[in-house]
C-alpha positions as a printed NumPy array, in Angstrom:
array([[-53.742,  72.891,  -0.86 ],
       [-51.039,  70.403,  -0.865],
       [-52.212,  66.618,  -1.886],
       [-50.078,  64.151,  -0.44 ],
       [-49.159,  61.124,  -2.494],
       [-48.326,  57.993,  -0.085],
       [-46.255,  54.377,  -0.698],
       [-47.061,  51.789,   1.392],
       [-43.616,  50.005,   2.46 ],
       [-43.259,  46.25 ,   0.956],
       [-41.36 ,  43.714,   1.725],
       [-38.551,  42.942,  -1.189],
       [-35.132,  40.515,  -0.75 ],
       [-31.879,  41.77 ,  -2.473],
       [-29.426,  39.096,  -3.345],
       [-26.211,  40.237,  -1.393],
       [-23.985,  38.823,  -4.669],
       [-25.574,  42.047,  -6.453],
       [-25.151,  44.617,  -3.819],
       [-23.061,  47.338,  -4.489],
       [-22.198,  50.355,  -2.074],
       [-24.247,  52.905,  -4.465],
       [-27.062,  49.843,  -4.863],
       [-27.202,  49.967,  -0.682],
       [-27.656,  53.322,  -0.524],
       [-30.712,  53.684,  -3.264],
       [-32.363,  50.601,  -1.436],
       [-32.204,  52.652,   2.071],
       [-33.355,  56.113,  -0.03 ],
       [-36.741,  55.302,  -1.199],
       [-38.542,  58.967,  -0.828],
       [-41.897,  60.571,  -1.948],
       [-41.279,  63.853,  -2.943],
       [-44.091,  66.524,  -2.297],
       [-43.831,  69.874,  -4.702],
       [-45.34 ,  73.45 ,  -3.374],
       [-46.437,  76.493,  -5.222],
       [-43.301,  78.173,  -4.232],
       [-40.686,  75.623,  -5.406],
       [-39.753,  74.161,  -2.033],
       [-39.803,  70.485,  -1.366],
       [-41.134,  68.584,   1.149],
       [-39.662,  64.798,   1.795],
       [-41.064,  61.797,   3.64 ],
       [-38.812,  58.928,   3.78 ],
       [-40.795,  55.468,   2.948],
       [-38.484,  53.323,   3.141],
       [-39.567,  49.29 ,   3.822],
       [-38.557,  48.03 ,   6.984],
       [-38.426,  44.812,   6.912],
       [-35.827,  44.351,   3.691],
       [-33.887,  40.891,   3.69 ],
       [-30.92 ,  39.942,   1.97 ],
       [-30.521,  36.429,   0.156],
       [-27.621,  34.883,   0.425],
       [-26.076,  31.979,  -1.845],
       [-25.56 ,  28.275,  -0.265],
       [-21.58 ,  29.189,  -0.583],
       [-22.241,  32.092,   1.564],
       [-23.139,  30.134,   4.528],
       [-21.661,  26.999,   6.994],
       [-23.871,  24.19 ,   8.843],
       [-21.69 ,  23.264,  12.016],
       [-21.718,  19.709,  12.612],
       [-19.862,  17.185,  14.01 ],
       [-17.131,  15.917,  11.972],
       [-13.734,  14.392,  11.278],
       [-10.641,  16.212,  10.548],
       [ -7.003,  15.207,   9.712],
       [ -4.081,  17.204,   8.627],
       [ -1.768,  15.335,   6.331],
       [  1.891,  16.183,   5.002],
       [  2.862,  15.154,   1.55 ],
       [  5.849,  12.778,   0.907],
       [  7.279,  10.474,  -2.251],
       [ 10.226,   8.144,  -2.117],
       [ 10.869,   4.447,  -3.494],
       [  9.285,   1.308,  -2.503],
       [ 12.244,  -0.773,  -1.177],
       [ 12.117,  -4.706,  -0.031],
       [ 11.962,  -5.137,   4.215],
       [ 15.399,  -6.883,   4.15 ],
       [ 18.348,  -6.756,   1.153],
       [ 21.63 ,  -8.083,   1.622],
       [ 24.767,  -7.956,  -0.683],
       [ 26.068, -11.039,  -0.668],
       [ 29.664, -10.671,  -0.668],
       [ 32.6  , -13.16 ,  -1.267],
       [ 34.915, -13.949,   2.142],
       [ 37.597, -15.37 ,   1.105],
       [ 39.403, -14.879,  -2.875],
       [ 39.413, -17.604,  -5.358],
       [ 37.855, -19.225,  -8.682],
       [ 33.924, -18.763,  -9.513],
       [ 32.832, -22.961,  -9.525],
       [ 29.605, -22.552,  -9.884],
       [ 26.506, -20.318,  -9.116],
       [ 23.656, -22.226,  -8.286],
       [ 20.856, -19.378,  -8.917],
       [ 19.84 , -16.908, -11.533],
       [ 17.654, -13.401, -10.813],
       [ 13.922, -13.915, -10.001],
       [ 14.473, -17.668,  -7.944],
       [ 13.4  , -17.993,  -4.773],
       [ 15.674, -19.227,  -2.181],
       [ 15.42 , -20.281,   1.154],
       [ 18.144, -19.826,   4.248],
       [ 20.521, -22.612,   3.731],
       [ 20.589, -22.71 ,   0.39 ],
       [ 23.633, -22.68 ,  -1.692],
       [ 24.292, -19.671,  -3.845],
       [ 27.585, -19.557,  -5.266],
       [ 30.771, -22.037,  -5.166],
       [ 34.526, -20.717,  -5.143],
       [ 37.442, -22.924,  -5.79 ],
       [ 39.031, -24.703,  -2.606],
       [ 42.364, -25.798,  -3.773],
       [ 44.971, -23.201,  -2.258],
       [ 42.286, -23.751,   0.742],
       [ 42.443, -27.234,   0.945],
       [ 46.148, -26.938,   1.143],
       [ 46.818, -24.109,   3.939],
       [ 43.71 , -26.47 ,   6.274],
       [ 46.549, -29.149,   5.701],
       [ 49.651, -27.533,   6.262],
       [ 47.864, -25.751,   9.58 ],
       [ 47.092, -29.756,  10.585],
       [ 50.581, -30.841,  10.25 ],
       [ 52.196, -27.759,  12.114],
       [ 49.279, -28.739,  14.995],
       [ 50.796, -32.377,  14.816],
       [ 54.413, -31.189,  15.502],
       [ 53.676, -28.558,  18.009],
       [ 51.78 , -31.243,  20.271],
       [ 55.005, -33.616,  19.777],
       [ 57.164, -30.714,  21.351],
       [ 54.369, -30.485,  24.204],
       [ 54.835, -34.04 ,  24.626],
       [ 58.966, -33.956,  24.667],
       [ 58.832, -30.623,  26.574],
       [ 56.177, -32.571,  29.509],
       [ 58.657, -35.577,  29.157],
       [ 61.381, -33.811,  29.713],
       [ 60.333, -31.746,  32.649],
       [ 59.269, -34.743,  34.549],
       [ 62.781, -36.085,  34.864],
       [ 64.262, -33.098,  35.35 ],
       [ 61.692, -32.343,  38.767],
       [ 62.859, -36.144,  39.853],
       [ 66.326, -35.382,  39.821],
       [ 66.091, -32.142,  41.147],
       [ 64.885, -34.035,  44.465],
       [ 67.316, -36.607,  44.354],
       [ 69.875, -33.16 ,  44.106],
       [ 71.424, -34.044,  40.769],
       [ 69.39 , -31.084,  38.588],
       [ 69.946, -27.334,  39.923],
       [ 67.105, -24.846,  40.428],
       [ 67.666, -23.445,  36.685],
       [ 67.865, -26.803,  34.889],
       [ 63.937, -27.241,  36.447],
       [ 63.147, -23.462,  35.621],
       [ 64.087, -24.14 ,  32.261],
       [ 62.097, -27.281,  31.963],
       [ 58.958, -25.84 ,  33.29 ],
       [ 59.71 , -22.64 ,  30.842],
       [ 60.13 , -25.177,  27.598],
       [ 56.711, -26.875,  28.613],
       [ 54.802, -23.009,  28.488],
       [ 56.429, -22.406,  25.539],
       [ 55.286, -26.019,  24.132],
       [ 51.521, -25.372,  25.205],
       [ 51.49 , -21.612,  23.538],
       [ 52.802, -23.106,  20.283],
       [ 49.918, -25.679,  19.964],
       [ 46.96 , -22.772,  21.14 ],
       [ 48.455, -20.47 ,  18.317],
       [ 48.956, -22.976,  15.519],
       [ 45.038, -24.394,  16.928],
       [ 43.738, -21.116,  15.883],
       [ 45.41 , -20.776,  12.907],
       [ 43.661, -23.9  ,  12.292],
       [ 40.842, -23.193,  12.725],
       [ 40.659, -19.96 ,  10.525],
       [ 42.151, -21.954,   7.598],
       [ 38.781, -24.24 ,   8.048],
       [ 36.668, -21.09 ,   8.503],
       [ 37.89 , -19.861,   5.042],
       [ 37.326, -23.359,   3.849],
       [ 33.6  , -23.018,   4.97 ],
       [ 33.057, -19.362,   3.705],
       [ 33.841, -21.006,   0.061],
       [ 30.67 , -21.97 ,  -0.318],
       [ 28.014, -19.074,  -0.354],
       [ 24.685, -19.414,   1.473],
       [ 21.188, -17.627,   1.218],
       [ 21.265, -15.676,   4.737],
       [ 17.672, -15.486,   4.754],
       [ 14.004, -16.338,   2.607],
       [ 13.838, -14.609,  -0.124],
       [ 13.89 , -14.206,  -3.865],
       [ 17.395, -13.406,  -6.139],
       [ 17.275,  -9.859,  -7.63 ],
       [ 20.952,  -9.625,  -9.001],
       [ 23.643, -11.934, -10.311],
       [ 26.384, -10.005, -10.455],
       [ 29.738, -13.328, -11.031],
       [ 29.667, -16.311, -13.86 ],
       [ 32.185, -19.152, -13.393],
       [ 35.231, -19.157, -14.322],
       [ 35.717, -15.64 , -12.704],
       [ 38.448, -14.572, -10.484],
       [ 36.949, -13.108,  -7.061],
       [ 38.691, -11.788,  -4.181],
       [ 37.311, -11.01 ,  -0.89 ],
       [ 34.827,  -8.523,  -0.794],
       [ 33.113,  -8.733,  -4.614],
       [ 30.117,  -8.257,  -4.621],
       [ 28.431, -11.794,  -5.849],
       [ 24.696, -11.202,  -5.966],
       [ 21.986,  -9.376,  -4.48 ],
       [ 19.064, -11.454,  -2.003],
       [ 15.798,  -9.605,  -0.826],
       [ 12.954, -10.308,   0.69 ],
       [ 10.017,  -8.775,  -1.009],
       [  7.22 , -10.463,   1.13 ],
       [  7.204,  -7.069,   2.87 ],
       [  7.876,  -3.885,   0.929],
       [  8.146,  -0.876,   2.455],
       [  8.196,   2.683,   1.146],
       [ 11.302,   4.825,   2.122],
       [  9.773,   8.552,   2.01 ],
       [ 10.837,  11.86 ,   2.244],
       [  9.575,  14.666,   4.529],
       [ 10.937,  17.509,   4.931],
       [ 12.704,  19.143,   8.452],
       [ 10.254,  21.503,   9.56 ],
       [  7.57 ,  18.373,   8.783],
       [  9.785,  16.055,  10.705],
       [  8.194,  16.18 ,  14.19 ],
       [  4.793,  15.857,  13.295],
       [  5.554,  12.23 ,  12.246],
       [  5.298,   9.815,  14.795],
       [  5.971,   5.1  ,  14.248],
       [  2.363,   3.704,  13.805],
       [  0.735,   6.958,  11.746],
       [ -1.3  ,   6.236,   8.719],
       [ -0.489,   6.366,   5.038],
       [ -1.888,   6.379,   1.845],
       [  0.338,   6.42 ,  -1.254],
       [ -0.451,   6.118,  -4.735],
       [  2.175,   3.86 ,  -6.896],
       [  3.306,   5.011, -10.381],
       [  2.091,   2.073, -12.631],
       [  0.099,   0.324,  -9.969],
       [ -3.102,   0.105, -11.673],
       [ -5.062,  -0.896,  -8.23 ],
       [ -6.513,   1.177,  -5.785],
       [ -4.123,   3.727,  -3.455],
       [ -1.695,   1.198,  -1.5  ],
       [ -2.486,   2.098,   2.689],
       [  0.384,   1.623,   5.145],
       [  2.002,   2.035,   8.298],
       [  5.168,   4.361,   9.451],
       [  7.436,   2.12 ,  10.986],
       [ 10.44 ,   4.324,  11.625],
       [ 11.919,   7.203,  11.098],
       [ 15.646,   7.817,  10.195],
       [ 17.582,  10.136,  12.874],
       [ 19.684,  11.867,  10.336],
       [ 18.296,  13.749,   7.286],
       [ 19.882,  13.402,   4.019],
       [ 22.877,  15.349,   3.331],
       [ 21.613,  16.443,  -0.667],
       [ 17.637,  17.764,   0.041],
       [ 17.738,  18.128,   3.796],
       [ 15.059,  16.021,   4.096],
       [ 14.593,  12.817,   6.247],
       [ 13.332,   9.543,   5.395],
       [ 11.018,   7.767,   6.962],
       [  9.977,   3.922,   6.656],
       [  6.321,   3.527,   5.827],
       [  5.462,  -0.365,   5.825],
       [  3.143,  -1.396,   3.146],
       [ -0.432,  -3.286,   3.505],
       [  0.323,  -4.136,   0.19 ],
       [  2.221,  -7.546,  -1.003],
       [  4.599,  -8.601,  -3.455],
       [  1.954,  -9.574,  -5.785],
       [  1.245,  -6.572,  -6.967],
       [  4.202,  -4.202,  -6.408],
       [  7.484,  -4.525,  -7.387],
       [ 10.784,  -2.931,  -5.676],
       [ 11.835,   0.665,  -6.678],
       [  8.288,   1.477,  -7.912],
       [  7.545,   5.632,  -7.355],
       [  5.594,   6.336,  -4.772],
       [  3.972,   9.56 ,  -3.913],
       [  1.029,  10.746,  -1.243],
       [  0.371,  11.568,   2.161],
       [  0.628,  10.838,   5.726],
       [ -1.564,  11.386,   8.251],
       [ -0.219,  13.064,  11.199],
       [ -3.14 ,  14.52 ,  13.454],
       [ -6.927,  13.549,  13.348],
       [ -9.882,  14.272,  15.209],
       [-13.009,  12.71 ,  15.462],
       [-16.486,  13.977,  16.108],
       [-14.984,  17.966,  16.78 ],
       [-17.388,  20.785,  15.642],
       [-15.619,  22.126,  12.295],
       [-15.907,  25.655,  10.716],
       [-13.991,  27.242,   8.152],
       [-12.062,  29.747,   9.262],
       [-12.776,  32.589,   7.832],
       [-16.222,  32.619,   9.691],
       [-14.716,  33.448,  12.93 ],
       [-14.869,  37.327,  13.501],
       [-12.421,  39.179,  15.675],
       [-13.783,  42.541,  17.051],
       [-14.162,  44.526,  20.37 ],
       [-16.16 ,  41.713,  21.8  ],
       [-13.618,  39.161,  20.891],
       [-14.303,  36.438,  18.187],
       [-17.742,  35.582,  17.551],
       [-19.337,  34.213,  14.299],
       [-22.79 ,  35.519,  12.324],
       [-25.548,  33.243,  13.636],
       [-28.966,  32.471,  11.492],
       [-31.782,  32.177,  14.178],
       [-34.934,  32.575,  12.651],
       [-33.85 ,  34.503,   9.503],
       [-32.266,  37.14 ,  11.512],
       [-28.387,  37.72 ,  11.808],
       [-27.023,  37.755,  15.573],
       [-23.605,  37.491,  17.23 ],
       [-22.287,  33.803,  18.866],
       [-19.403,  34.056,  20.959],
       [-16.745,  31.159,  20.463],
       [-13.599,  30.183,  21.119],
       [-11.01 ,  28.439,  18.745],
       [ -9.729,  25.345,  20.2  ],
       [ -7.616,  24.099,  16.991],
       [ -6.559,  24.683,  13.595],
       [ -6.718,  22.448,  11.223],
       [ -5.983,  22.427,   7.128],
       [ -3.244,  24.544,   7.005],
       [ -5.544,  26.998,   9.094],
       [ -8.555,  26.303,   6.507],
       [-10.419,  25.01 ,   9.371],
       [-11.137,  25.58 ,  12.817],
       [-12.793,  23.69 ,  15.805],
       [-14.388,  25.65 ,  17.582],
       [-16.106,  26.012,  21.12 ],
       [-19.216,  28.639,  22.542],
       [-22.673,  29.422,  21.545],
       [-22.831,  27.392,  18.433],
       [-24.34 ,  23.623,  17.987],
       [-24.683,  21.132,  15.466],
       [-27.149,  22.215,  12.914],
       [-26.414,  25.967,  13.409],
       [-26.155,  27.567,   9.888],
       [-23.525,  30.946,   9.84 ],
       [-21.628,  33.131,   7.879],
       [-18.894,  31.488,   5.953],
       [-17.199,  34.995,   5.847],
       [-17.657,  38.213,   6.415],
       [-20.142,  39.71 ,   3.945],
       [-20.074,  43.816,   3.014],
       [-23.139,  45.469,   4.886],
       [-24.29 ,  42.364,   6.984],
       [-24.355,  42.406,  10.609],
       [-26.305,  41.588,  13.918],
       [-29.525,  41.994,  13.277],
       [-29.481,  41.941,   9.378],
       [-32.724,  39.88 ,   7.809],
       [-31.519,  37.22 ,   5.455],
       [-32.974,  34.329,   3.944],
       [-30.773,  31.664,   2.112],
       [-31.703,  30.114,  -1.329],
       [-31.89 ,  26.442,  -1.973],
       [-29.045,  24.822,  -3.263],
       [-30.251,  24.307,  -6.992]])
């Protein structure tokens, strides 16, 4: 007589975080073991059949509708919207210089005065010369009018009037050259006093009076900082993404304010020779009053974004014989969901995806070891 011992199945969860291949394999095992008289053994396999595996909050995704942007990062310099290098045009003595670094000037304003002397003399020497060339014109007319009357009364020859005519061209060229010589001698006279090209504020002084110049020194320095832009760096293979009217946020080395927001407003056909990278204007939200020109810069631009898109990560996505899929939880019970990836997003972090899954559907963040279709799982509360 053989007495059979019996174990009724229960119903027992195994956290997947502690489930090991030789763990998985007990858990499926569970046997009562019947000894004989004669040694031999008889097995009935017990094992519970409705066994559910818990899975952490990290373990699993709610799809939703959400926003998603892919940024690149960039750094550069905040730079003034306009600088000009004021330059001397003509050579002569420093007079005076009207400003100092830090004033504010407005267009029209004088800068910087240069000594007019040698100037003053050439405008008068070009007058004279003017003076005497349009006495010739008048001799040269004069003379040409008696020659044409006796010419038809048969007393001048045909070259005597060619010759007349000829001296009066001549007479008319002289006065148009020495006219425009003039005229540049009073243009040089002009550029002798230096004016502020545009509104704006003094940010170098680079002469004192009393010094020599020549055309072309460099006199001072004008910008206008009531726009600043940051000039930025991205590199080549970034350089396509970036598109005029694509949002920035930057964060300002010493700035102690919130993250400065702005605007790309260009970007530069050639890339730099040195990094191979291009720059790119970025026009700042931010004013004067609290950033300064050739502050650091560093953050991020925002070159894609999409708005209201159903958002995975993407290493829930399966790929197998029935194409990819993710690991549904209906009603505590794994089961396939077909999708379809329509873009990638975060480096490839993210996808947005299409197919049998909703808003509110929870899944598989990733593939798990021994969970499938039709695996029981439950999913503990986020503590």
């Amino acid at each position: 007589v053989v007495e059979v011992m019996s174990v009724q199945p229960t119903s027992e969860k195994v956290t997947v975080r502690q489930l090991s291949a030789s763990a998985a394999a007990a858990a499926a095992a569970w046997f009562t073991v019947l000894a004989t008289e004669d040694g031999n053994a008889l097995a009935e396999s017990t094992a519970p059949t409705d066994l559910a595996y818990e899975l952490a909050s990290v373990d699993v995704a709610v799809a939703g509708a959400t926003d998603l942007e892919d940024t690149i990062r960039v750094s550069g310099e905040i730079k003034p919207a306009a600088s000009a290098s004021i330059r001397a045009r003509v050579s002569g003595p420093v007079v005076a210089v009207h400003v100092r670094p830090g004033d504010a000037v407005r267009k029209g304003d004088t800068l910087v005065l240069l000594g007019t002397e040698d100037l003053d003399s050439t405008v008068l020497q070009r007058a004279y010369g003017i003076e005497a060339a349009e006495a010739q014109l008048r001799l040269a007319e004069q003379t040409l009018e008696r020659t044409r009357e006796l010419h038809g009364r048969g007393v001048a020859s045909k070259s005597a009037l060619d010759k007349a005519e000829s001296d009066v061209l001549a007479a008319e060229a002289n006065v148009l050259g020495l006219s425009a010589q003039g005229e540049t001698a009073l243009s040089a006279l002009r550029d002798a006093t230096v004016y502020a090209p545009f509104d704006g504020t003094v940010s170098a002084r680079l002469v004192e009076p009393g010094e020599q110049v020549s055309a072309g020194t460099e006199l001072m320095v004008v910008a206008d900082v009531s726009t600043l832009e940051a000039e930025v760096l991205v590199p080549v293979r970034d350089v396509p993404l970036v598109k005029p009217g694509q949002r920035a946020v930057l964060h300002v080395d010493g700035h102690g304010g919130p993250t400065v927001r702005g605007t790309v407003d260009r970007v530069s056909p050639v890339a730099n020779a040195g990094t191979r990278s291009v720059p790119v204007s970025i026009t700042l939200d931010d004013s004067a009053e609290s950033l300064w020109a050739g502050m650091f810069a560093s953050g991020s631009i925002t070159v894609r974004e999409g708005h209201g898109v159903l958002g995975l990560p993407a290493t829930a996505v399966v790929n197998d014989a029935d194409g990819d899929h993710v690991l549904k939880i209906e009603d505590g019970i794994l089961s396939k969901a077909s999708v379809r990836v329509a873009s990638t997003w975060n480096g490839g972090r993210t996808v947005v995806v299409e197919g049998d899954v909703k808003p509110g559907d929870t899944v598989l963040a990733a593939p798990l070891p021994g969970l499938d279709a039709g695996t029981r799982v439950t999913v503990e509360n986020p503590s």
